[in-house]
C-alpha positions, 0 to 999 in steps of 0.5 A: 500500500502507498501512503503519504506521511502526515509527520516525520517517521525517522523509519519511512521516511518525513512529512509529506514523503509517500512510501509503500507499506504493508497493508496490515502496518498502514491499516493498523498502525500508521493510518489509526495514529495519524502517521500517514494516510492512504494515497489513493483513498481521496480523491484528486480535490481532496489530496491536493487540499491536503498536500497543499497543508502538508507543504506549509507545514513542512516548509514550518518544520523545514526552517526549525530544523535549520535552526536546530542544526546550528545548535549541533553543529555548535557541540563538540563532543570528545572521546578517548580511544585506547591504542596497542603497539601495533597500532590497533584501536581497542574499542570504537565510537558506535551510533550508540556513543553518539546517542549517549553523549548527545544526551548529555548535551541535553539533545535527543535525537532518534538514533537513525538520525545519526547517519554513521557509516562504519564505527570510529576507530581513528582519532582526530576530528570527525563529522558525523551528519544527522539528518534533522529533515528530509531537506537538512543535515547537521554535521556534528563535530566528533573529536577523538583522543588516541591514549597510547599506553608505554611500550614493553621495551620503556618498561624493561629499560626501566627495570633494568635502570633500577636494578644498576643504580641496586648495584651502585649503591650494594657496591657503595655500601661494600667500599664503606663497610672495608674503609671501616674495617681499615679504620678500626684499631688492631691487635698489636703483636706481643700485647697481652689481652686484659683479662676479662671481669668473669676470668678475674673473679673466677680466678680469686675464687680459685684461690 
């Protein structure tokens, strides 16, 4: 069945569009909710008399959207990629992304309005198009920050830069500790060791 939309449908099409249906769809759904209405259920009078309103409106919805677009295309939003060694991204910015970070900016949107081929996985600026009417497209600035997490190689220089300034000081340590041996008195030779208290007092007891 052809119909011909009374209201933007992100799904079939926007106001004024005539797209085909399935009957069942367009008997119980859009017809009952004013979505859309039969095209060949008027007569010519009649459908002219309707288009005619259509067209006002949507040249009304047409310059609001225009409005809008500028609103988007004055956001910015950022994002952070996290990327291996090879270079291989680990995650990408989804439609789903887009959509959750455009709500925060307090703007919603339905998500097949955010026109993005294939996820991003780059970094840099991005434009991204949303389509806001048939006649109008915002392009929404996308900037991607690439975090590169350090190599192995930096890792293991670092290791083994600690582990020769352990070595210094270990040997730092065995310098000091033979000047203090140099350092301390020695035993004469033919000096006599002064008996010690215990040897003395065992001595007397002797006697």
């Amino acid at each position: 069945m052809e119909v011909i939309l009374q209201q933007d449908y992100p799904a079939l099409g926007y106001l004024g569009d005539k797209v085909k249906v399935k009957n069942g769809f367009a008997r119980n759904f859009l017809i009952p909710r004013g979505i859309a209405f039969e095209s060949g259920s008027a007569s010519a009078r009649e459908l002219n008399h309707r288009m005619s309103i259509l067209a006002a409106r949507k040249t009304k919805l047409r310059d609001e959207a225009q409005e809008y677009a500028k609103k988007l295309e004055a956001i910015s939003l950022e994002f952070f990629l996290r990327i291996g060694e090879a270079g291989k991204s680990f995650g990408s910015i989804s439609v789903k992304d887009i959509d959750a970070a455009l709500r925060k900016e307090n703007v919603e949107l339905d998500k097949r309005q955010i026109k993005l081929n294939e996820p991003i996985k780059k970094g840099g600026e991005h434009k991204v198009q949303i389509k806001l009417h048939s006649e109008v497209f915002a392009n929404l600035n996308v900037v991607v920050h690439i975090e590169v997490p350090k190599s192995s190689k930096d890792e293991g220089a670092g290791e083994r830069g600690r582990g020769r300034r352990g070595a210094k000081g270990r040997t730092q340590r065995r310098g000091k500790d033979a000047a203090a041996a140099e350092e301390s008195p020695q035993e004469q030779p033919g000096q006599e060791e002064t008996p010690s208290k215990q040897e003395s007092e065992g001595a007397a007891s002797e006697e």
